[in-house]
N, C-alpha and C positions, 0 to 999 in steps of 0.2 A: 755512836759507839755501839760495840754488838756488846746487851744483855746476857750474861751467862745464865745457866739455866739452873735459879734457886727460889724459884717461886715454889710453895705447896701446889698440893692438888685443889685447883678453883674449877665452877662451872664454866662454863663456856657460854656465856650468853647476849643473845644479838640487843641490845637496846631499841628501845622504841626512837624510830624515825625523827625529827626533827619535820616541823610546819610544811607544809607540801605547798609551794608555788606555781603559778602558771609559767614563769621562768624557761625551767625544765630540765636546769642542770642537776643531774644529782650525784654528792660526793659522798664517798665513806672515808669515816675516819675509823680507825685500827688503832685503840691503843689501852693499856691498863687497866683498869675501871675498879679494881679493887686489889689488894695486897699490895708487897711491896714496894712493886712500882706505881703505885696506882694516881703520889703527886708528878709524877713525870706525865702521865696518862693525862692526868686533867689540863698539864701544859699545853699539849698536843691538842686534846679537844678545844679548849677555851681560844687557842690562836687560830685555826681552823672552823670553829663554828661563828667565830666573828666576822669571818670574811664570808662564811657562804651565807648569814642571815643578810648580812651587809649586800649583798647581792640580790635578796628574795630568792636563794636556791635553796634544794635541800638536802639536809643534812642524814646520815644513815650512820649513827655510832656502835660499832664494834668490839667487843670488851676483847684484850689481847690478855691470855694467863703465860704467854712465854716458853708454854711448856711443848716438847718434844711432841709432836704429832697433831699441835692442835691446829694448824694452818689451813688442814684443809675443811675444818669446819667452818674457820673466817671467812672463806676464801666459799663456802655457801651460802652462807648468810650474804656474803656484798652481791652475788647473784642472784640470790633470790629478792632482792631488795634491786633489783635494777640499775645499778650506781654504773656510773661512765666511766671514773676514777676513783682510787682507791689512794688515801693519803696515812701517813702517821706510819705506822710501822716501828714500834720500838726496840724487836728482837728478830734477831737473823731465824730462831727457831719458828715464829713463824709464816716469815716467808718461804722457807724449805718445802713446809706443806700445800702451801696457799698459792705459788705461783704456775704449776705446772696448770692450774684447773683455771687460775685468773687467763691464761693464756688460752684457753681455749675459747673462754668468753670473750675476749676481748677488750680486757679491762686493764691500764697500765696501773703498776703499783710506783709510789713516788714514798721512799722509806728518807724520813728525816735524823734516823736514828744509825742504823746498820751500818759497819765501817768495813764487814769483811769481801774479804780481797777473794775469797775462795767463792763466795755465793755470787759475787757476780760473773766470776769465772762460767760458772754453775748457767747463769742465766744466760752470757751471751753464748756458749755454746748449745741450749736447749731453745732458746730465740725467747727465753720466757721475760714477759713486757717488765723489768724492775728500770727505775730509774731512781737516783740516789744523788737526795739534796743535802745528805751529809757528805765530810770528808772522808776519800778511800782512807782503809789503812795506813797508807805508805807517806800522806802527804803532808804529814807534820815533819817526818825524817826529811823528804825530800826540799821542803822550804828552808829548813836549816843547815842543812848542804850548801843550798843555792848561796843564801848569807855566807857563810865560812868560806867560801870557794870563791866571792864574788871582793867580801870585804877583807879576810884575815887572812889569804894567802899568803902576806907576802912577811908573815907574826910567826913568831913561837906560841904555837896553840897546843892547850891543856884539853884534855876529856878527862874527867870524872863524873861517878853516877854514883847511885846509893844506894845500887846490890837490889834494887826492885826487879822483876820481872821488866814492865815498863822504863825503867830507867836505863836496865843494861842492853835490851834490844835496839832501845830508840841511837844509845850512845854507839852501840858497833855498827849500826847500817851507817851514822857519822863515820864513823873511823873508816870502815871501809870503801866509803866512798873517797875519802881524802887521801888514801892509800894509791886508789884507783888512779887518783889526779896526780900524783907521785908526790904526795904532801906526807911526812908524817910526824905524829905528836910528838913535841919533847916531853910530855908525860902522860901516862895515862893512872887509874888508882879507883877505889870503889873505897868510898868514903861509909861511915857508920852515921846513919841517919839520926836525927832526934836529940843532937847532943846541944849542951847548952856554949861549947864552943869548937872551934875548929883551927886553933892558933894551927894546929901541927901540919895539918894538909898546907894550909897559905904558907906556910915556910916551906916545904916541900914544892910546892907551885913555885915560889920565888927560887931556892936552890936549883930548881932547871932548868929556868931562865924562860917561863910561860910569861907571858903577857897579856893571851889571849885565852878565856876559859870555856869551854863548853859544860854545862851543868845537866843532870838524867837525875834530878829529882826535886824535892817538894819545893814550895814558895818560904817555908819558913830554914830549912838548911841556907838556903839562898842567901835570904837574909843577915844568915850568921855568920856567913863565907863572907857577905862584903863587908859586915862589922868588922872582922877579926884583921882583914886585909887593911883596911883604913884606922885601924886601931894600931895595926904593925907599921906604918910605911909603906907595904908593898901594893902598889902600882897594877891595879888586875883589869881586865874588862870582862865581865861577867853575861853568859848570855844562859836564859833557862828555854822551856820546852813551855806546851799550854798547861803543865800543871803550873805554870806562876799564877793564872787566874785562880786564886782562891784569895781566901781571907788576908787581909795587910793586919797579921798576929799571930805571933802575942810579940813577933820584934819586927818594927813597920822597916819596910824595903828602903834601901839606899835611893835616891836619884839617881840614874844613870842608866842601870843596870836595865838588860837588855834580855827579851821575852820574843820567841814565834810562839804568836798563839793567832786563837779565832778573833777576828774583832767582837768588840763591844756591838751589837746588830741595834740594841736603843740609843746606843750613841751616834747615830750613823743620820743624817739631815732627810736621807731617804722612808726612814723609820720614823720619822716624828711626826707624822700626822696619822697616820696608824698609830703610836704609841701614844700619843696623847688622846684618842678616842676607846682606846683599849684601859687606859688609867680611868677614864669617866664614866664608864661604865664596871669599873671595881676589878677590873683584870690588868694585874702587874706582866710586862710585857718582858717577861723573863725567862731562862732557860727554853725549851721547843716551843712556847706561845710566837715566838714570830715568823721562825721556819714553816711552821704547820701553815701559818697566813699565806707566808708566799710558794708553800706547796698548793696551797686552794688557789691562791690568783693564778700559777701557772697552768691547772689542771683547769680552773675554766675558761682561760683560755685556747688550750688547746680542745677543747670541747666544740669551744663555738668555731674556730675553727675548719675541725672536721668537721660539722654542720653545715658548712659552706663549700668545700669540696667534695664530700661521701667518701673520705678516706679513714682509716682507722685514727683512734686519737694517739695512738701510740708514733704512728710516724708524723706528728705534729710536734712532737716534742725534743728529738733529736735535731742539734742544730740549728733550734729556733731559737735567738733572744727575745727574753720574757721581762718587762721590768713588772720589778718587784718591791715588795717590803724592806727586802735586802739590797738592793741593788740590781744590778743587770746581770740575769743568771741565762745559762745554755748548758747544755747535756752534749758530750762530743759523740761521738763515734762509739765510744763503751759505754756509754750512757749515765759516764760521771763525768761531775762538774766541767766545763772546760777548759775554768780558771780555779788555780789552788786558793783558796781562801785562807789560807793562814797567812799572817804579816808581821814585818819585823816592828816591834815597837820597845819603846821605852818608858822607865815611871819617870815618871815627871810629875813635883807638886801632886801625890798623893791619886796621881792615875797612869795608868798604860796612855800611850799617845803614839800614833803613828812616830816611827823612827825621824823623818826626815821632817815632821811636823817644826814647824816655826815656834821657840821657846816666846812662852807671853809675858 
């Protein structure tokens, strides 16, 4: 996700290297190392420094302060430190700075964080190396489109959201794609967040004859929506956005109810032997800790690589599948993902479960 820029004024300082290998990969990690963000930061390092020790590479950590113009100091420090690749990245502010100069050296940046749509805009018309193992922008809308249009076309479908920034954007790029499809809502409505019920919307939802609900906002409204529904009679299918991943509280979710979000990446059979060497050695394999892993596997892979051709590592990385921590990942043509990661799932017994997953 892109960091807005609310960090104070921090130094800027390049950390001491990580163990020098005969190896001879060497990666830099970019990411927080103090204030705000500074536990997201240690995510980022901690899943990235396990893969490159795991390797006997080395490591070149970067403190990232987020702030307006600091990029193009990052973006000295990984060159003066010789690094092949550049991983972590948790704020678009600074790559803004940092890529024009990465580009010159030759060093691709792999941001596991950054979501905007304008910066890589930015990049691929300057040619500047960014590649982004986060989701763009757009592709949480676009997943939930695809579901609506692929399962509820043929439903009286509801949009309602709850008046967030995030909720009412996410809900009208819905709408107007179903517009586009010649679909449109028998209701639409911007609900008041936070309430401890919601009888009056679900009787509105049922007096239009919705069946089908799309939801733009939290995991706990959600909850309360399919209380009030199952509490009245009325008959709803309920589907949220990736804010459902949060806390099951202070009123645990229905069975049923239906979520596009990121996967679960520790729940993933790909992730469990990394994740159980990550837990053994006292690092919980959560939030950027396994992205950052399979930002390093990627990145020494395409290293060694180009080592074997003398081509830049940057055009090793487009187009090539990498397996990973996550699964089998490739960078398209824009040099985002070239499969949407988000998925439709359901709670089932107290978790998200792939949708079409087999009830046990």
């Amino acid at each position: 996700m892109t960091i807005s820029r609310c960090l104070g004024l921090l130094p800027l300082l390049l950390v001491a290297a990580g163990e020098s290998h005969a190896a001879g990969v060497t990666i830099g990690v970019v990411a927080p190392q103090t204030g705000n963000f500074a536990a997201l930061g240690a995510q980022i390092v901690a899943g990235a420094e396990a893969k490159i020790r795991e390797d006997g590479d080395t490591i070149v950590t970067v403190n990232e302060t987020c702030e307006d113009g600091s990029g193009g100091t990052v973006a000295d420090a990984l060159i003066s430190a010789k690094v092949q690749v550049a991983v972590g990245f948790l704020c678009s502010q600074t790559l803004d700075g940092a890529l024009p100069k990465l580009k010159d050296a030759n060093i691709p940046a792999i941001t596991v964080s950054v979501r905007s749509r304008i910066l890589m805009e930015d990049a691929l018309k300057n040619s500047w190396p960014l590649f982004r193992l986060a989701p763009s922008d757009g592709a949480e809308a676009a997943k939930i489109i695809e579901v609506i249009l692929r399962d509820w076309a043929s439903s009286p479908i509801a949009l309602v959201e709850d008046g967030t920034i995030h909720g009412r954007e996410l809900t009208e790029a819905v709408r107007n794609a179903l517009e586009q499809n010649g679909l449109k809502p028998v209701f639409t409505d911007t609900y008041r967040p936070g309430q401890e019920q919601q009888i009056a919307l679900v009787r509105r939802l049922k007096r239009a004859g919705a069946t089908k609900v799309f939801i733009g906002g939290d995991r706990s409204d959600v909850s309360i929506i399919a209380r009030d529904a199952k509490a009245d009679k009325i008959a709803l299918d309920l589907m949220g956005g990736d804010a459902m991943r949060a806390a099951d509280q202070p009123l645990p979710l229905a069975d049923g109810v239906r979520a596009v979000t990121l996967p679960d990446y520790t729940a993933r059979a790909d992730a469990s032997p990394a994740g159980v060497a990550l837990r053994a050695a006292g690092i919980e394999p959560e939030g950027y800790v396994l992205p950052s892993y399979a930002a390093v596997e990627i990145a020494i892979k395409a290293v060694q690589a180009a080592a074997a051709d003398e081509r830049p590592v940057a055009q090793h990385l487009a187009g090539t599948p990498f397996d990973t921590v996550l699964g089998q990942i490739a960078f398209d043509a824009g040099r985002e993902l070239s499969q949407n990661p988000y998925q439709l799932m359901q709670w089932r017994a107290g978790a998200f479960v792939p949708f079409d997953a087999p009830a046990q």
